[in-house]
C-alpha positions in Angstrom: 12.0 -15.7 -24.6 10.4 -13.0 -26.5 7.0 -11.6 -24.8 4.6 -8.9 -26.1 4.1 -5.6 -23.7 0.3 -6.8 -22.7 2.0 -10.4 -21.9 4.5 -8.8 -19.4 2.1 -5.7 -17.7 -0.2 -8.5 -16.8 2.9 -11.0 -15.4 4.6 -7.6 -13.7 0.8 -7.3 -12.2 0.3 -10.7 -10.9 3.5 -10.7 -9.3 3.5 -7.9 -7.9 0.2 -8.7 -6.5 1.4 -11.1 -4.7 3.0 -8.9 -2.4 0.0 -7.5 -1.0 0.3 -4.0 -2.0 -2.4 -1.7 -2.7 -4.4 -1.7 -5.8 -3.0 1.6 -7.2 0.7 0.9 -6.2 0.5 -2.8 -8.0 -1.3 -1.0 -11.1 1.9 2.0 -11.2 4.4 -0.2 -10.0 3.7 -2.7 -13.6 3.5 -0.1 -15.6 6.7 1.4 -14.3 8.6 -1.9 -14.8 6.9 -2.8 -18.4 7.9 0.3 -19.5 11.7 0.0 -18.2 11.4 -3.5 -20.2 10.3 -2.1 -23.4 12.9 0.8 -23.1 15.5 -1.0 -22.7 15.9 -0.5 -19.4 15.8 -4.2 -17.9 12.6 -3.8 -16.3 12.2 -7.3 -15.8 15.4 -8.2 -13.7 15.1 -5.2 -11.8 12.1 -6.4 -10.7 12.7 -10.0 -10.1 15.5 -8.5 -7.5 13.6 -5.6 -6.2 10.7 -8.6 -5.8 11.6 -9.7 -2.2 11.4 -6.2 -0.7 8.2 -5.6 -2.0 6.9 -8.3 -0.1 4.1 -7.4 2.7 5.6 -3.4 2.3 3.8 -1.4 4.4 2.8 1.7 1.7 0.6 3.7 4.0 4.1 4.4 6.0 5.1 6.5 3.0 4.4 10.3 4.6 5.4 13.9 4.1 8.5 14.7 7.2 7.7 18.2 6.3 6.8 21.0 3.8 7.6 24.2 3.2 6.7 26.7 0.0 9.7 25.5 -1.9 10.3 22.0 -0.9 8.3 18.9 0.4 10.2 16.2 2.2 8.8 12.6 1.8 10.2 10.0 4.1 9.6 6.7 1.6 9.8 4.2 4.8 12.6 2.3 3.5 11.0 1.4 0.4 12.2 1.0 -3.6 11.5 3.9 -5.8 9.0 1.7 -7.7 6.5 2.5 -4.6 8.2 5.8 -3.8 8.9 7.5 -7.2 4.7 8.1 -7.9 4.0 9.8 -4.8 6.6 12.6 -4.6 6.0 12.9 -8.9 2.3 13.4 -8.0 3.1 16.2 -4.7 5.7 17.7 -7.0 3.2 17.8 -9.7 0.2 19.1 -7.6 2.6 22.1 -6.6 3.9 23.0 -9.7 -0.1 23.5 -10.7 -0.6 25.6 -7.5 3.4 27.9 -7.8 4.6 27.4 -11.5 7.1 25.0 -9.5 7.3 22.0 -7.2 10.3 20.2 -5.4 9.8 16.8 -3.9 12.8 15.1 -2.3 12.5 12.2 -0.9 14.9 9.8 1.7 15.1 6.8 3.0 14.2 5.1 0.0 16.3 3.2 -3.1 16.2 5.1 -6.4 16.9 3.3 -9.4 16.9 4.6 -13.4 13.1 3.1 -13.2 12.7 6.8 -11.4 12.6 8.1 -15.3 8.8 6.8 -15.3 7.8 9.2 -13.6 9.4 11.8 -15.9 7.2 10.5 -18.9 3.9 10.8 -16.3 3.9 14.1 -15.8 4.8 15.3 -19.0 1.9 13.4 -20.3 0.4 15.9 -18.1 1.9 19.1 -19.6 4.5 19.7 -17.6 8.3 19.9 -17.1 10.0 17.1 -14.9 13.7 16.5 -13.8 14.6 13.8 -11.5 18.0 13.9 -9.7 19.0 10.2 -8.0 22.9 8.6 -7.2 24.3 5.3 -6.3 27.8 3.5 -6.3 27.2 3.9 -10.3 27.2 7.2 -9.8 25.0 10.5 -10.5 22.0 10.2 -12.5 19.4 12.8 -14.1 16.0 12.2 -16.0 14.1 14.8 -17.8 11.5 15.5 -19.7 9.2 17.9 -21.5 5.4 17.3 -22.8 7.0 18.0 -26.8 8.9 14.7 -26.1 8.2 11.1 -26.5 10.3 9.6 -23.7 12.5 10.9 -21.1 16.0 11.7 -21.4 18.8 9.7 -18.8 22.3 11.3 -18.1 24.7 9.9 -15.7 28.3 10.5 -15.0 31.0 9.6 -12.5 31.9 6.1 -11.2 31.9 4.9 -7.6 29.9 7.4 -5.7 28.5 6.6 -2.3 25.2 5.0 -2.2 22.9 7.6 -1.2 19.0 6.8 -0.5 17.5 10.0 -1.7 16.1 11.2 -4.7 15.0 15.1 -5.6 11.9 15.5 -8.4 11.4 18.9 -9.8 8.0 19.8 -11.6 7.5 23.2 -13.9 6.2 24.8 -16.7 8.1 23.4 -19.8 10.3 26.7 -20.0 11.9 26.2 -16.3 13.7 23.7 -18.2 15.6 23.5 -21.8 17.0 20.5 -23.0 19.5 20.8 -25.4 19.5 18.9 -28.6 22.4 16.4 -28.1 20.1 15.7 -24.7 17.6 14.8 -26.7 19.8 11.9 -28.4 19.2 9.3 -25.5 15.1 10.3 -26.0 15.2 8.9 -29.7 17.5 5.7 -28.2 14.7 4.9 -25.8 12.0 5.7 -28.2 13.5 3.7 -30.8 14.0 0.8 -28.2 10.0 1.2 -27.5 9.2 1.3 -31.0 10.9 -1.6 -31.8 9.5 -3.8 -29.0 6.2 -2.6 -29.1 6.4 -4.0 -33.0 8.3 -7.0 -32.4 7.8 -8.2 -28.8 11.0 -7.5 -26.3 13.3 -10.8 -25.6 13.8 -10.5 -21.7 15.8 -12.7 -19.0 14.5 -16.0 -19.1 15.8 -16.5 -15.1 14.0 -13.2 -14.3 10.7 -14.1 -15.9 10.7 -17.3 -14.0 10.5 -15.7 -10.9 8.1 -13.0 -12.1 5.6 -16.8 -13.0 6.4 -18.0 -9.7 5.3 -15.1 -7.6 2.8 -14.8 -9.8 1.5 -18.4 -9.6 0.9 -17.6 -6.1 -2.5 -15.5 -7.4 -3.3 -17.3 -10.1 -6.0 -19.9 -10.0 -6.9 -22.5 -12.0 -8.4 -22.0 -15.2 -11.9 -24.3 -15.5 -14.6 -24.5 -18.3 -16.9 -22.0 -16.6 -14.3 -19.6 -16.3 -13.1 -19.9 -20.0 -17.3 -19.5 -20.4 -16.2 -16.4 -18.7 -13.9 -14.6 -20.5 -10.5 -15.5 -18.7 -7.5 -18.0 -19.7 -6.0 -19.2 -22.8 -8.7 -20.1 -25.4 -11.8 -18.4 -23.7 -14.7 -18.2 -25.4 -15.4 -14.8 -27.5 
């Protein structure tokens, strides 16, 4: 089925709402997987697995093990990268302001490439990101810069050991260059945007079901006063 980019924020909301997290995290956490949807990145599946550990996730338990003038250490409580990824982007981000540079790592957490988000959010804020995650796909790298449009991915190797870390550097944009043939994977991802963005994005039709049904936990049912309202399908304008 093909769904447009307001159509699956608000369904990545609702489900993700019915987890019980925190305002903010359900608000970062749609966005995040919208985004990884529309890039090409299958958002929507990721999500649909992730869905079950997001359940009742304790997100205060996310806390700083230590700091230092070079290097923050986050302990993410177990939790995906979805909850994770914004919080050390945001310390990284807040340091790099204060020292021209700031280093979050993170552990005992599960990094996926939805980690490249938070690449694109602090560029939006004029500055450099890098983001350094692996897996048993292997090792994988997001960057970004405020000149570009979306982030690039690298990865390389096969088979490495799972590891539940992830490092986020923040810094002016000249800390670091990104070579041309980088930016190739930037224009694939942009291009993938654009295109959805104009045409709608076709996603999993098993993964969006169980987006609706977590979702349908929150929803209520639609009655002529609230159409009056403003909400549900054929409201009054």
């Amino acid at each position: 089925m093909r769904v447009s980019y307001p159509e699956l924020y608000v369904l990545c909301k609702k489900a993700l709402e019915s987890c019980g997290l925190p305002l903010g995290s359900i608000e970062e956490a749609a966005e995040t997987a919208a985004w990884a949807e529309f890039v090409g990145l299958n958002g929507v599946a990721q999500l649909a697995e992730v869905l079950p550990q997001l359940e009742r996730a304790d997100v205060s338990a996310i806390h700083i093990s230590s700091e230092s003038d070079r290097l923050s250490l986050i302990d993410g409580a177990g939790l995906p990268s979805l909850l994770t990824g914004r919080a050390a982007a945001d310390l990284a981000y807040a340091q790099a302001k204060e020292r021209k540079i700031g280093i979050a790592e993170v552990i005992n957490t599960r990094p996926s490439d939805w980690l490249a988000q938070n690449a694109l959010q602090i560029a939006k804020r004029g500055l450099a990101c890098t983001i350094l995650w692996s897996d048993r796909d292997g090792d994988h790298m997001a960057m970004m810069t405020p000149t570009m449009l979306q982030p690039v991915i690298a990865s390389k190797g096969t088979g490495s050991s799972y590891i539940s870390s992830f490092l986020i550097l923040c810094a002016e944009p000249g800390y670091l260059p990104i070579s041309i043939q980088d930016q190739q994977s930037s224009e694939r991802l942009q291009e993938n945007w654009d295109h959805a963005m104009k045409y709608g994005k076709e996603v999993n039709e098993e993964s969006w079901t169980v987006l609706v049904s977590a979702a349908s936990q929150v929803l209520v049912e639609a009655t002529e006063q609230s159409r009056l309202r403003g909400a549900g399908e054929g409201a009054s304008e």
